[in-house]
N, C-alpha and C positions, 0 to 999 in steps of 0.2 A: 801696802795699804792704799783705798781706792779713795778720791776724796771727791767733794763736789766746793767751789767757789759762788759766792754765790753778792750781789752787793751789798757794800755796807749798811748795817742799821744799826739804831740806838745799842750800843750795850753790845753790838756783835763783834765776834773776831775776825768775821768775814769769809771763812771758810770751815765745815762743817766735816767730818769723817764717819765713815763707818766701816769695820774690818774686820775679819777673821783673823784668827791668831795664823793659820797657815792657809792660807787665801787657794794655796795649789790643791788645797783636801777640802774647800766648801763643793759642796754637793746640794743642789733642790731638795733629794730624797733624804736628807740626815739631820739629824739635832745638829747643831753648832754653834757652840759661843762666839757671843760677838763685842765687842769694843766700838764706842761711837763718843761724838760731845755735842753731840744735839742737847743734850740737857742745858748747852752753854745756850741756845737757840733761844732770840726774845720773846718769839710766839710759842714757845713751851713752858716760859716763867709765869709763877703761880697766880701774877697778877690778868695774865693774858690770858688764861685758860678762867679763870674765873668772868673774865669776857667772852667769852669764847661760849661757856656754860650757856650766860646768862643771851645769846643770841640765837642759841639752840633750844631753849627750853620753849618757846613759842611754836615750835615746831613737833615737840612731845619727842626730840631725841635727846632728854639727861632724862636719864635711867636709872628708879635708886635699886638699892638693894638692901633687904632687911637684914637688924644685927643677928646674932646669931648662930649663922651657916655653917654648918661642917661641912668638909671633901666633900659628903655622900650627899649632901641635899640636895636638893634638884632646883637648879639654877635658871633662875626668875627675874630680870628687871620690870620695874613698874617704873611708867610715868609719873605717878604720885608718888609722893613719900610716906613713909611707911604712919609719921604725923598728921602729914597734914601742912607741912610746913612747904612755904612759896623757896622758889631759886633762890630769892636772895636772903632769905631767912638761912637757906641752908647751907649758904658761905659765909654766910657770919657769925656762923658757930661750925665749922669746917672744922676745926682741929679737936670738938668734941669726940672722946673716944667713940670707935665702930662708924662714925659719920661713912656715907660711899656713895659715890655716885659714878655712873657711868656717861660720857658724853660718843653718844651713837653717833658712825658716819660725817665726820667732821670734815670732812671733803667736800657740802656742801656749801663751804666759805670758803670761797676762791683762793683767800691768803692762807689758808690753811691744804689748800689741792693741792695747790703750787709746791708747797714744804713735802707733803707727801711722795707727791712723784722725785720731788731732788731725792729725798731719801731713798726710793724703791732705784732711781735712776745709778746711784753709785754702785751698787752690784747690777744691774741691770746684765751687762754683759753675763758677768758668771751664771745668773740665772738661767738669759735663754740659750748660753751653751745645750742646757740638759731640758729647757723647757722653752719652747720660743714663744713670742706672744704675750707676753705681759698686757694686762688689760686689767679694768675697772679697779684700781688701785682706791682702797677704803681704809679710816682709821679710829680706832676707837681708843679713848683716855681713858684711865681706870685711876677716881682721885677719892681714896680713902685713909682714914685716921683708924690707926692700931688701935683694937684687934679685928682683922677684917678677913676675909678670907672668899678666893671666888672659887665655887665648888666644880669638880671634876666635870671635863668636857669636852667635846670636840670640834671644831671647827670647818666651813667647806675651803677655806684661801687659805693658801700657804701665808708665814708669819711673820714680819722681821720686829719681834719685840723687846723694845727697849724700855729701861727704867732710868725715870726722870729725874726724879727726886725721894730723899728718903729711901727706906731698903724695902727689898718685897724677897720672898720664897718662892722658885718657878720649880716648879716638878714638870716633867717631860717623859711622855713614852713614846717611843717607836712605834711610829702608826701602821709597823705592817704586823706588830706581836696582838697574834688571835686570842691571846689568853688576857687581854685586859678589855679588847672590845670587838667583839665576834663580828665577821664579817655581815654578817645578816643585820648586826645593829647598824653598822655603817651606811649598808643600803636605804634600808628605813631611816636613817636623817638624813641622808641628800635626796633622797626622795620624796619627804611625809614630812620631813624639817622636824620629826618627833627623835625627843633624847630618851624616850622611855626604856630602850633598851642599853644604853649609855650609862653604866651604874660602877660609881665606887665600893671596894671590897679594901681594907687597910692592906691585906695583904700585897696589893700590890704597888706599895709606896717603894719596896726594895727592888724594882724592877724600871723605875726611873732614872732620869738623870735631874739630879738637885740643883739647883743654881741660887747660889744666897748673891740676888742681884744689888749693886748702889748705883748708884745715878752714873753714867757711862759705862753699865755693862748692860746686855742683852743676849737675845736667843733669838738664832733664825729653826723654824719649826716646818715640818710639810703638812700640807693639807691632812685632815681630819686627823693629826700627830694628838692625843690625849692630853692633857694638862690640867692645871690649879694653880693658884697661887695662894698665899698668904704673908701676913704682914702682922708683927708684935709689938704690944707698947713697951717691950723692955728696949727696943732699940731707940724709941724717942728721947728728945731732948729738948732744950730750949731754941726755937727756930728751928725746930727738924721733927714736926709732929703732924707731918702728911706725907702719904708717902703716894707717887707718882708714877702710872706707866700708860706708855701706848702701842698698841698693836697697828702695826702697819700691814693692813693684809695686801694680797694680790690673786687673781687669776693667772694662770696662761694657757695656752692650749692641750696642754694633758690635763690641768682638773674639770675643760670643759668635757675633753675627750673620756673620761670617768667616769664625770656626770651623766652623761648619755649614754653611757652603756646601763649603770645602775636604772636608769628609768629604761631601758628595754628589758631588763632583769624583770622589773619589777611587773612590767605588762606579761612577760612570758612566764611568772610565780602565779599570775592569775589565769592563765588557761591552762595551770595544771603542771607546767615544764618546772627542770631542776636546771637552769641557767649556771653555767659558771659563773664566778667574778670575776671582776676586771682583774688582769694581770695574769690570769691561770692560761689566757690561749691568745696571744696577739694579734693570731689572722681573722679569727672571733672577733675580737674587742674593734678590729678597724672596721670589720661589717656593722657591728653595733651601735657604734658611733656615729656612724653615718644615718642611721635608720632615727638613733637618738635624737639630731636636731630635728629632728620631723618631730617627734613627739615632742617636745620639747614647744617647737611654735606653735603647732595644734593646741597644747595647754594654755600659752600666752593667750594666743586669739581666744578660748574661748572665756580667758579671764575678762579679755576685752570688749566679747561681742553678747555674753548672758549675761544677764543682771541675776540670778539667782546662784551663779555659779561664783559670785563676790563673797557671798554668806558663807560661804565653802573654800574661802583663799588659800589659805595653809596646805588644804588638801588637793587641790587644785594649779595651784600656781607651780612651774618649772623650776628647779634646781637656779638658783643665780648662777650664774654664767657658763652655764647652758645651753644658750641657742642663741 
């Protein structure tokens, strides 16, 4: 078990865990349960993240989500609420069923950086064994009241996600199985940032790994690995009618190395060529890569230097950690 110490605060134990059940078999590239007690952590108690919310929403990063969503919808935050209702309207009826909100990027509150990286820091080693480079370390809280549900999707940063409080349902595929999201979809969202090709089929719930997560358990995931969660009011109770998780993501130098091939992919789909993917030819992909950050800061620059090419960001803007 890897631990990090870290000094005392209100209400802490003063050192915090995170661990695989068999530390010698975590791998970058695999699903793996994990065990943590960050949920004991004072800046993850629901009073702190309720500040936390309300520091961020000036900034348009809490994110709601409307009730509703199956697996298959296509998965939407809005800065507004789906009412109308202000931040602090919408923690003061927080434990109304389906309530949800997402707090984007919480790294940009220092006392919250600082938490992230200890957390990313305690595997650190294991990670850049298989991935060296860890970099731009981001975290998103997901605080919703049964019955909620975040619909299927993938992601460009590998995952270390834990659950806080109350219980949540993690579904998990192997981001390298072509029959749940074809390689061609993966291209178009690290490239176009679009999930339109990213679509749930039920059938492919029996091809996951399930995780009925409580507060100290979690899941480390790799880059663009498929997921959802959901969450039921039959699990609530009295003081246990939110249920809490946060994604710790991370780069390192293979999702940059990736990313750059996929956007050389995608320049060589448009003069006509049938480009391998990443992974099928390795002497390929280190030429690509290298050709990659070049496109990659061409597109930045010319986010920076056209003003009309702003109105066009999405389509425009490089892969995050990329170049």
């Amino acid at each position: 078990m890897c631990s990090i110490s870290q000094p005392a605060m209100p209400g802490s134990t003063g050192t915090y865990h995170l661990w695989a059940d068999d530390p010698a078999a975590f791998s970058t590239h695999r699903i793996t349960p994990l065990h943590h007690n960050f949920h004991e952590h004072p800046l993850f108690q629901v009073a702190e993240l309720i500040k936390l919310g309300k520091e961020l929403a000036p900034l348009e990063q809490c994110r709601f989500m409307r009730p509703g969503l199956t697996p298959a919808s296509v998965i939407a935050h809005d800065s507004r609420h789906p009412d109308g209702r202000s931040i602090d309207e919408f923690f003061e009826r927080l434990e109304e069923p389906a309530s949800s909100v997402a707090l984007y990027n919480i790294e940009v509150i220092p006392r919250y950086q600082a938490l992230l990286w200890a957390v990313v820091g305690i595997m650190q080693d294991s990670v850049e064994a298989e991935q060296p480079d860890v970099f731009r370390v981001n975290g998103f809280v997901f605080i919703s009241a049964p019955p909620s549900v975040t619909p299927f999707h993938i992601d460009r940063e590998n995952n270390f996600w834990l659950q806080l409080h109350g219980r949540k349902i993690m579904n998990v595929w192997d981001h390298r199985d072509r029959r749940i999201v074809p390689a061609e979809a993966v291209e178009d969202f690290i490239v176009t940032h679009s999930l339109r090709k990213v679509r749930y089929r039920e059938e492919f719930r029996t091809h996951s790994q399930e995780f009925h997560a409580r507060p100290g358990d979690g899941v480390y995931f790799p880059s663009t690995s498929p997921h959802m969660t959901r969450s039921d009011p039959d699990w609530t109770g009295p003081g246990d009618r939110v249920s809490i998780s946060i994604g710790v993501t991370f780069y390192t130098s293979i999702t940059r190395k990736v990313a750059r091939v996929h956007q050389v992919n995608r320049v060589m789909r448009r003069c006509g060529l049938s480009p391998r993917y990443p992974g099928e030819s390795p002497r390929t992909d280190a030429f690509k890569a290298s050709l990659g950050g070049l496109v990659g800061s061409a597109r930045a620059k010319l986010i920076a230097l056209d003003p009309s090419a702003r109105r066009f960001k999405l389509a425009t803007t490089p892969p995050p950690g990329s170049y």
